[in-house]
N, C-alpha and C positions, 0 to 999 in steps of 0.2 A: 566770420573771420576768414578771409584767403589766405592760402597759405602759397607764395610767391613758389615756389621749389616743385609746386604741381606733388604735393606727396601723397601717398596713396593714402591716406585717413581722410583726406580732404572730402572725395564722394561719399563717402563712408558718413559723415558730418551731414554734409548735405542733403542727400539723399534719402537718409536714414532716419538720424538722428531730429535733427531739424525741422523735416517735414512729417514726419509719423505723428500719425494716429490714434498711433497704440500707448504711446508713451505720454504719461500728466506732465503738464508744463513743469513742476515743481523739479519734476526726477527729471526733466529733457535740461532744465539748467543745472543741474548737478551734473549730469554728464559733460556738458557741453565746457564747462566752468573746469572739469577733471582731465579732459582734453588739451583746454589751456594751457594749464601748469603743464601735463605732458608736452606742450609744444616749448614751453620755456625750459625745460630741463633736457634740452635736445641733444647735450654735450653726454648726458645721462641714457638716456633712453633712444634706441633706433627707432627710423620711421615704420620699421616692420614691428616692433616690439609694441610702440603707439596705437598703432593699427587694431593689432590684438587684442591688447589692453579695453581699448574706445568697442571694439566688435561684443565682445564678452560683456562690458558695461550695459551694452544696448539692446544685448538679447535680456538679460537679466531686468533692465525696466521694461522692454515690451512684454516681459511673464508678469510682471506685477501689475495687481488688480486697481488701478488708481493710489497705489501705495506708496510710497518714502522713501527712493533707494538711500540704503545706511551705507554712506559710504565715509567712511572715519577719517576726519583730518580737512575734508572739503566743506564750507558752508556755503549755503545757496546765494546770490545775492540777493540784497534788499534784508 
């Protein structure tokens, strides 16, 4: 998803999240999907607050070992 505003989570998606290695496809759409909703609650949430949020997300799936991020309230798709 491009985000038109050039906002700083963008590389951060890209970059990171998207293309890593480290992260199991399962928990990389959890993220990715949690990001989303962060970008639609934008009236909500700044793009620095996003950022954070999506950073801290990403580190916590790339420590997990092929594992599940529990992240409450978001369902994977499919």
């Amino acid at each position: 998803m491009q985000h038109p505003r050039g906002r700083p989570f963008h590389d951060l998606r890209t970059n990171r999240v998207e293309s890593s290695d480290k992260i199991a496809s399962d928990d990389r759409d959890i993220v990715l999907t949690f990001s989303d909703r962060l970008n639609l609650l934008a009236q909500q949430y700044t793009d620095y607050r996003h950022e954070k949020l999506l950073r801290h997300c990403t580190i916590i799936a790339e420590q997990l070992d092929g594992g599940r991020l529990p992240i409450v309230g978001v369902k994977p798709p499919g």
